[in-house]
N, C-alpha and C positions, 0 to 999 in steps of 0.2 A: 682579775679581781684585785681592788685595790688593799694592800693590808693596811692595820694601824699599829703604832705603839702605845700603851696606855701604862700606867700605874696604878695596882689595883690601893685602893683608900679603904675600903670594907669589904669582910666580907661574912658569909653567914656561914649555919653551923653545920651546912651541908644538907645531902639527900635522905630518904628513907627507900630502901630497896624494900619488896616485894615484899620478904619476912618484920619488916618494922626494925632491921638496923642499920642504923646511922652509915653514911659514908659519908668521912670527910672532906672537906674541901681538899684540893691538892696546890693551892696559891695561897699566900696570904700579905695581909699590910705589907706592902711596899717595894712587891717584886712586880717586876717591868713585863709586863704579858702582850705577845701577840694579838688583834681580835679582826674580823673581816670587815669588811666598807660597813655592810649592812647588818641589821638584826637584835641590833640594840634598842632598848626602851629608852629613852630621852629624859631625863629626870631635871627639872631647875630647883637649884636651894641659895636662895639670898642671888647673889649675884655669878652661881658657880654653875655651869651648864655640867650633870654628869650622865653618863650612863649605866646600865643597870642590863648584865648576861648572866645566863646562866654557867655554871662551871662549863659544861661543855659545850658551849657557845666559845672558850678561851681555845684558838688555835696552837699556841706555844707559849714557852715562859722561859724569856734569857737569862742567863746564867751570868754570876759573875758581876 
């Protein structure tokens, strides 16, 4: 499987688990995340091709 690098530009305010409380995200603006080839939504804005995972869709997040 091929990986990618990405940087995340948004993100939201997270999940709701089972009971109705929030889990947050664990990335945010402008850390450099892992994500796999496939499984991304495809999103175009003006002339900016982006994508769109869920948190656990992110394989890793480098450090540093």
């Amino acid at each position: 499987m091929k990986m990618n690098e990405a940087e995340v530009i948004a993100v939201g305010p997270g999940a709701k688990d089972d009971a109705g409380a929030l889990i947050p995200m664990d990335v945010a603006v402008g850390d450099a995340v892992l994500l796999p080839e496939y499984g991304a939504t495809p999103v175009t804005i003006g002339d900016d091709e982006l994508h769109l995972l869920r948190g656990s869709d992110i394989l890793g997040k480098f450090e540093g």
